[in-house]
C-alpha positions as CSV (number, residue, x, y, z in Angstrom):
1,X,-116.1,-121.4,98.5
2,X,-119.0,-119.4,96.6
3,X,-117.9,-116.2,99.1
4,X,-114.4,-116.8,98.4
5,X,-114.8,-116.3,94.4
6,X,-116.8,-113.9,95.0
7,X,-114.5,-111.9,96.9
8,X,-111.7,-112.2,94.7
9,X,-113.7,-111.5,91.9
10,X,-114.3,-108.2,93.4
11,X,-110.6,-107.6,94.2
12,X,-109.9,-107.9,90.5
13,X,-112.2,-105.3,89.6
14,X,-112.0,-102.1,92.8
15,X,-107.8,-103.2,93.3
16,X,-106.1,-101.4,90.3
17,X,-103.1,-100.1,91.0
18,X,-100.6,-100.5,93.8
19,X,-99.8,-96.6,94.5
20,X,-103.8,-95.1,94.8
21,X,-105.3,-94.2,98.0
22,X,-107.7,-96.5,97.6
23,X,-106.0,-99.8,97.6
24,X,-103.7,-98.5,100.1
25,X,-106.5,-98.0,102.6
26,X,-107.8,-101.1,101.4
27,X,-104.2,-103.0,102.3
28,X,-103.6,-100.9,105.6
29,X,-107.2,-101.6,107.0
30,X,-106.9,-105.4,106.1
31,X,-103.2,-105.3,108.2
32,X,-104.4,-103.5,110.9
33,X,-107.8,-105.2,111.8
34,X,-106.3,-108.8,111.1
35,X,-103.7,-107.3,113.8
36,X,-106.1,-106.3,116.0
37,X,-108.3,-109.6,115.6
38,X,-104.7,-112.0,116.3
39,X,-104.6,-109.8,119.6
40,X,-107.9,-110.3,120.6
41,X,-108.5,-113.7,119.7
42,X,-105.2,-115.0,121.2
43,X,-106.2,-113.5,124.6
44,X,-109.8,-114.4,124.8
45,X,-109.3,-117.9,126.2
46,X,-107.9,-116.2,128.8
47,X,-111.1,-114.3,129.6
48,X,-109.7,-111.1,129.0
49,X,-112.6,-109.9,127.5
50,X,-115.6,-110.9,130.0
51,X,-118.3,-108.8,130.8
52,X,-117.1,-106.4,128.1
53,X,-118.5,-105.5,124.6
54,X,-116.4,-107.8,122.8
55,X,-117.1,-111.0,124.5
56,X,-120.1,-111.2,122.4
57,X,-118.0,-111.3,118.9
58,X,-115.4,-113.8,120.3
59,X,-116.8,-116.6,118.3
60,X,-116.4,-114.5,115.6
61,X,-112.6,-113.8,116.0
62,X,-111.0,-117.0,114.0
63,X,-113.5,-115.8,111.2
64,X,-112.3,-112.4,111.2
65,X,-108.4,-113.7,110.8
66,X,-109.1,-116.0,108.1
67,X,-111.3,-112.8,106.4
68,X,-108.5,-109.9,106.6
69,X,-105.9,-112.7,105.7
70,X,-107.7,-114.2,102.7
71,X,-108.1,-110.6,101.6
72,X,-104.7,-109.6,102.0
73,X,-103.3,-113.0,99.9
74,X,-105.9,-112.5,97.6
75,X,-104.7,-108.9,96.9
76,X,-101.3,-109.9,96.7
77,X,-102.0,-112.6,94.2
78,X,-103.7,-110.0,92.1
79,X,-100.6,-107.4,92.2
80,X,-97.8,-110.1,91.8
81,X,-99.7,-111.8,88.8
82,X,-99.3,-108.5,87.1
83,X,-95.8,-108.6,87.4
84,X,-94.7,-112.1,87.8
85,X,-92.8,-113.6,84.4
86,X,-93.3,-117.3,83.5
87,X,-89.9,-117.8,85.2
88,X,-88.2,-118.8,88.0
89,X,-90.3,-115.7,89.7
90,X,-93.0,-117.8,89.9
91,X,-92.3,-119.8,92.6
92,X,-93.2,-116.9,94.8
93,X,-96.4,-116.1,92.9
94,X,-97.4,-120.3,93.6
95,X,-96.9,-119.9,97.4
96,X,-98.6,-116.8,97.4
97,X,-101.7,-118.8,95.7
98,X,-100.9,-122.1,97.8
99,X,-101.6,-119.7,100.6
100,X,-104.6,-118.2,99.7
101,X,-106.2,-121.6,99.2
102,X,-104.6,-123.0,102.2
103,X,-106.6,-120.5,103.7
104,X,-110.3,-120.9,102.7
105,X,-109.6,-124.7,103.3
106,X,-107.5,-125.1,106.6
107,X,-110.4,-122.9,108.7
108,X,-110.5,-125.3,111.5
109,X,-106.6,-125.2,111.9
110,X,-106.4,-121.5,112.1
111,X,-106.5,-122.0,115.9
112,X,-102.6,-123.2,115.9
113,X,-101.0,-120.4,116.9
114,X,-97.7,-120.8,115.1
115,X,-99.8,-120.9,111.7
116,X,-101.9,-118.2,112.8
117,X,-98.2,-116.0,113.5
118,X,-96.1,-117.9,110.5
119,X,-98.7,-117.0,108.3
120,X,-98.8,-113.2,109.5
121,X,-95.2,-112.4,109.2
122,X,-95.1,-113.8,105.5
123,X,-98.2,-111.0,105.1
124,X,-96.8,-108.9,107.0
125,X,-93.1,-108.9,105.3
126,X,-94.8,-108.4,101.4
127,X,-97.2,-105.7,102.7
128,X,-94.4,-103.7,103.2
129,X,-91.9,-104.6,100.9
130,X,-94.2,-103.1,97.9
131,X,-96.1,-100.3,100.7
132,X,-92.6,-98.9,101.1
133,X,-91.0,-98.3,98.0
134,X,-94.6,-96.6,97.0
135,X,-94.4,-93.9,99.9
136,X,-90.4,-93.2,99.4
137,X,-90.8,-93.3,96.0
138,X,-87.7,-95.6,95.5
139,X,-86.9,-98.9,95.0
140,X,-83.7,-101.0,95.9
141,X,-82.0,-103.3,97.7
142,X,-81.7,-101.0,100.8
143,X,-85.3,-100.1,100.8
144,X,-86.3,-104.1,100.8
145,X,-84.0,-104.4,103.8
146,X,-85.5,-101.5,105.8
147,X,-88.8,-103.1,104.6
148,X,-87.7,-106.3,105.4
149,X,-86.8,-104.9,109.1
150,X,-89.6,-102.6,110.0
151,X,-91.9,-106.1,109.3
152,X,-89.8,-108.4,111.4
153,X,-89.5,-106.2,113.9
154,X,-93.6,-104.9,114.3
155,X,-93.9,-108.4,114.0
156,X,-91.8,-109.7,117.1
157,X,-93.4,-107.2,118.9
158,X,-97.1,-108.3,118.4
159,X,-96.0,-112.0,119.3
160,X,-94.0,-111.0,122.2
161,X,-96.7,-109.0,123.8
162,X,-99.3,-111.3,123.1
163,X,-97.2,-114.0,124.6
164,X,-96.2,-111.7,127.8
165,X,-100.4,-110.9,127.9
166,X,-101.8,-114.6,127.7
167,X,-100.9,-117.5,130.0
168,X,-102.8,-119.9,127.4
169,X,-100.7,-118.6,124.9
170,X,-97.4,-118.8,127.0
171,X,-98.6,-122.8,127.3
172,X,-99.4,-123.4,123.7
173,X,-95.8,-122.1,122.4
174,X,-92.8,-122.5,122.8
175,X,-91.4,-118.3,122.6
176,X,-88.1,-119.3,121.4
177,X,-89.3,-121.8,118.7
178,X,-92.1,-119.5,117.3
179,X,-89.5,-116.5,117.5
180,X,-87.7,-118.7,115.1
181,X,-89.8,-120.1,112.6
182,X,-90.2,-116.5,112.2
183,X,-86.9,-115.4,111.8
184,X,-86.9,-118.6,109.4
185,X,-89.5,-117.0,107.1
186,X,-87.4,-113.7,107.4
187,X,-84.3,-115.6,106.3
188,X,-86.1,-117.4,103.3
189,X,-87.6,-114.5,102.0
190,X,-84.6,-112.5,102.0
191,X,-82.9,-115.9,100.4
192,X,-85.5,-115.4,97.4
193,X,-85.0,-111.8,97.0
194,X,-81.3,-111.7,96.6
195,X,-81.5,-114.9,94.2
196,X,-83.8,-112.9,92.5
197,X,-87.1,-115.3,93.0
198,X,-89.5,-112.4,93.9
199,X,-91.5,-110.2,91.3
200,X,-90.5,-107.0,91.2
201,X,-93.8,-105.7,92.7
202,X,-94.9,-102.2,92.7
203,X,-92.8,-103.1,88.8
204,X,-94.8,-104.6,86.5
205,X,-94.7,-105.6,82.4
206,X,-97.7,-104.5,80.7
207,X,-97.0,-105.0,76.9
208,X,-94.2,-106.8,75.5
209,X,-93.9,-107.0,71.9
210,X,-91.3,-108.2,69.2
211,X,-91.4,-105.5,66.3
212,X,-90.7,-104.9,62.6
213,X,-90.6,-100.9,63.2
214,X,-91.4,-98.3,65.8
215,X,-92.2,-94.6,65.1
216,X,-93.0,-91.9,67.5
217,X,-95.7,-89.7,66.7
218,X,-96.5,-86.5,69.2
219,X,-97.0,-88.7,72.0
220,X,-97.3,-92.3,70.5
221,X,-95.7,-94.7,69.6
222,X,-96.9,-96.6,66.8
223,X,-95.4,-100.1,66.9
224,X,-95.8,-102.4,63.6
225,X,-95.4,-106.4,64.6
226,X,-96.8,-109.4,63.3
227,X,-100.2,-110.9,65.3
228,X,-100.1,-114.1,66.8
229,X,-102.8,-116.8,65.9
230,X,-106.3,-116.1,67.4
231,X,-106.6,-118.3,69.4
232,X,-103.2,-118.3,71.2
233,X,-105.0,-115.6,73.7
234,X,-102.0,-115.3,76.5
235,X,-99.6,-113.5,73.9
236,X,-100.2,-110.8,71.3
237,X,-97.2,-111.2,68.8
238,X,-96.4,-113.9,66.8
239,X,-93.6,-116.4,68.1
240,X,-91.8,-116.4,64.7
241,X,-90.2,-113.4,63.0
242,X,-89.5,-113.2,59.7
243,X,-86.3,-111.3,59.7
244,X,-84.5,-109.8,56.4
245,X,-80.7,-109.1,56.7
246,X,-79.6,-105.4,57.7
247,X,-83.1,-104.6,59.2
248,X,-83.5,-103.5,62.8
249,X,-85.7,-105.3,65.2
250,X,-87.0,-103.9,68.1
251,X,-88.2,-104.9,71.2
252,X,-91.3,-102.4,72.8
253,X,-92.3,-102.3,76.1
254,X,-95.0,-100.4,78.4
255,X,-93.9,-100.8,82.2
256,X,-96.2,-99.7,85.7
257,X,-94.5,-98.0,88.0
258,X,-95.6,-96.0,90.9
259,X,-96.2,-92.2,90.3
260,X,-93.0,-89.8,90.8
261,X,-91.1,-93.1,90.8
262,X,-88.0,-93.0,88.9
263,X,-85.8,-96.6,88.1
264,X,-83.4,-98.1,85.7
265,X,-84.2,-101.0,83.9
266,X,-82.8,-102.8,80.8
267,X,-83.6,-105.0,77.8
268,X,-81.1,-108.2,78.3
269,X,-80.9,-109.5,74.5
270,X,-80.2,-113.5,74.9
271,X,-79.3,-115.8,71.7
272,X,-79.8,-119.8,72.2
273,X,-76.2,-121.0,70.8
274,X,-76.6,-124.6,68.9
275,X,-73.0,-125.0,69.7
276,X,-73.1,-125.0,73.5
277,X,-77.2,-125.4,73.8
278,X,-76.9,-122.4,76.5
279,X,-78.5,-118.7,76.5
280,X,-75.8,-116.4,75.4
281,X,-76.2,-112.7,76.7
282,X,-75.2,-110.9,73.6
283,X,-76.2,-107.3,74.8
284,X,-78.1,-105.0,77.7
285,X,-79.4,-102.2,76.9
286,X,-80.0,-99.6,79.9
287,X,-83.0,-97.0,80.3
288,X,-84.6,-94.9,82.9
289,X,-88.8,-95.5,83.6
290,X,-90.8,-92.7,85.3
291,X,-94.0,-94.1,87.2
292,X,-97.6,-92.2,86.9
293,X,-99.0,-93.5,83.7
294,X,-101.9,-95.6,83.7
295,X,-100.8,-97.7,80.7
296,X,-97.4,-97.9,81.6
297,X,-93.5,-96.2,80.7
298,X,-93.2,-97.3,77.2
299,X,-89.8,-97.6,75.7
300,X,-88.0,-100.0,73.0
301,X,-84.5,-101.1,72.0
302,X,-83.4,-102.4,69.1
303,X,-80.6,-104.2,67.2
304,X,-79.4,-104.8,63.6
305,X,-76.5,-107.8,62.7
306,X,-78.5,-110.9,65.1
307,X,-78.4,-114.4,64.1
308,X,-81.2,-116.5,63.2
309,X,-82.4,-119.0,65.7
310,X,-84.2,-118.6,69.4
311,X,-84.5,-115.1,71.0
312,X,-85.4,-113.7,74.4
313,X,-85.0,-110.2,75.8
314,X,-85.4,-110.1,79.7
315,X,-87.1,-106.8,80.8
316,X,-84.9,-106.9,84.4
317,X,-84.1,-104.0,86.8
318,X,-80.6,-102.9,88.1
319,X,-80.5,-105.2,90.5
320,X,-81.7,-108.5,88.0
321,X,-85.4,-109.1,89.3
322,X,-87.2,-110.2,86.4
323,X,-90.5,-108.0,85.2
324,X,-91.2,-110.2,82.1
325,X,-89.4,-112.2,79.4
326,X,-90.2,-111.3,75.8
327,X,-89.2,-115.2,73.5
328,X,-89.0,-115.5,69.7
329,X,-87.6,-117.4,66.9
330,X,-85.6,-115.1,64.3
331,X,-85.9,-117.1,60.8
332,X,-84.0,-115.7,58.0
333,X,-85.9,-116.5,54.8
334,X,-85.9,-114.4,51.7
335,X,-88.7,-116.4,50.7
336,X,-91.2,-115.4,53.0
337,X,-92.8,-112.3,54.1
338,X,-94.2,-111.1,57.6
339,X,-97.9,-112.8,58.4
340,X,-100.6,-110.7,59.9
341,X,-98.9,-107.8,60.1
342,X,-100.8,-104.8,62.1
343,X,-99.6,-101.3,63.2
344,X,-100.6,-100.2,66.9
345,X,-100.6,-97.1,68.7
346,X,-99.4,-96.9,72.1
């Protein structure tokens, strides 16, 4: 366990963004060898590998899976908690994390061979549905389905040809079942995607802020808001906004993207109605991000006549994955004035 917070500690700090060379080698290598290691380790009970070099790691094989997939989950985790909203989103982020846990403590039963290919595929299939939209700079629904493909497909492969190559493995499995628990995956995954369950990862929110005014200067943007108490640490503006008829209030956000890559995304205003005690959409507000800045695409919309009461504003894409959810509660009071109020540069 010491090793395995140890080594996620250290993929917090080297894996920064999704789109350097660096963490791309990092995630390639990781896919490959944990690959290469399924192959090996699947065919050694079959003494493929006597009186050759690599008879002498064999016992090391079932290590090396559980290594290259732990790192690969705990990467993931680290990218899609960047992105992932308090919503339902999360769901995906949890069964990212139930399976990097699942992994440091099922070690004896990473032996089954339908776990050991169940769990591939699911890495597999997110490797490549962020890797790709970072190389064709682009990101769609087409793009997840091509990525969606190219993993299902490399995937079958591996577990056909290891299958055709080990007579232990050919007694262990059932072909047909494993080929489609697989497919199963394949199906569920796509299932999340176009109910909109999965972060939008290489996306991701990095500031979202409620504010009283916004003014671009050169190349900031200074962005007045009121400070939330200190010791509500997970959110930086204040939940309620002291709002005086006829003012604007704006909604500022910085948002990661890839370099070179260019997508729509929009500010989804929502009102909580007392009369029906549902989210009412009362406006989207559409604008273009351009990926390549560290600290994000900043941007911010605003609006003028709103009611008081319960806010959110859902930072979504074009085709409705959720980045991050901005909540507040307008209260109209000539009474009071704004608390804590600080101006920020950006």
């Amino acid at each position: 366990m010491a090793f395995f917070i140890c080594g996620f500690i250290w993929d917090s700090l080297t894996l920064g963004r999704i789109d350097r060379l660096y963490d791309r080698i990092i995630l390639c290598t990781y896919l490959s060898s944990l690959s290469a290691c399924l192959y090996l380790f699947n065919l050694s009970d079959d003494g493929k590998w006597k009186d050759t070099f690599i008879e002498r790691f064999e016992e090391y094989l079932p290590l090396a899976i559980q290594f290259f997939l732990g790192g690969l989950c705990s990467a993931y985790v680290i990218y899609f908690s960047r992105s992932v909203s308090f919503s339902k989103t999360i769901i995906f982020f949890v069964i990212l994390v139930v399976l990097l846990f699942a992994n440091e403590l099922l070690k004896k039963r990473i032996s089954n061979k339908y776990l050991q290919f169940s769990a591939y595929f699911f890495v597999n299939f997110t490797f490549f549905t962020f890797f790709i939209p970072v190389l064709v700079k682009q990101m769609n629904t087409a793009i997840f389905i091509i990525s969606g493909f190219i993993s299902l497909s490399t995937t079958i492969a591996l577990v056909v040809h290891i299958y055709n190559s080990s007579p232990t493995t050919q007694k262990e499995i059932d072909k047909v079942k494993m080929l489609a628990m697989i497919v199963g995956i394949y199906v569920l995954i796509n299932t999340f995607y176009f109910f909109n369950l999965i972060p939008p990862v290489p996306l991701a929110l990095d500031t979202g802020i409620v504010a009283h005014s916004i003014e671009k200067n050169n190349d900031e943007y200074l962005v007045t808001y009121e400070r939330t108490d200190w010791y509500k640490i997970w959110r930086d503006n204040r939940e309620q906004f002291v709002h005086k008829k006829g003012e604007n209030i704006f909604v500022f956000t910085s948002i990661f993207a890839p370099s070179n890559l260019n997508k729509k995304v929009a500010h989804r205003w929502k009102w909580f109605s007392p009369h029906t005690n549902e989210w009412e959409v009362i406006d989207d507000i559409n604008f273009e991000i351009t990926g390549g800045r560290d600290e994000g695409f900043r941007g911010y919309t605003f609006k003028s006549n709103v009611m008081e009461g319960l806010w959110k504003v859902d930072v979504i894409t074009e085709e409705g994955l959720v980045l991050g959810i901005i909540d507040f509660e307008i209260i109209q009071d000539s009474t009071l004035e704004p608390k804590r109020m600080i101006t920020k540069s950006f």
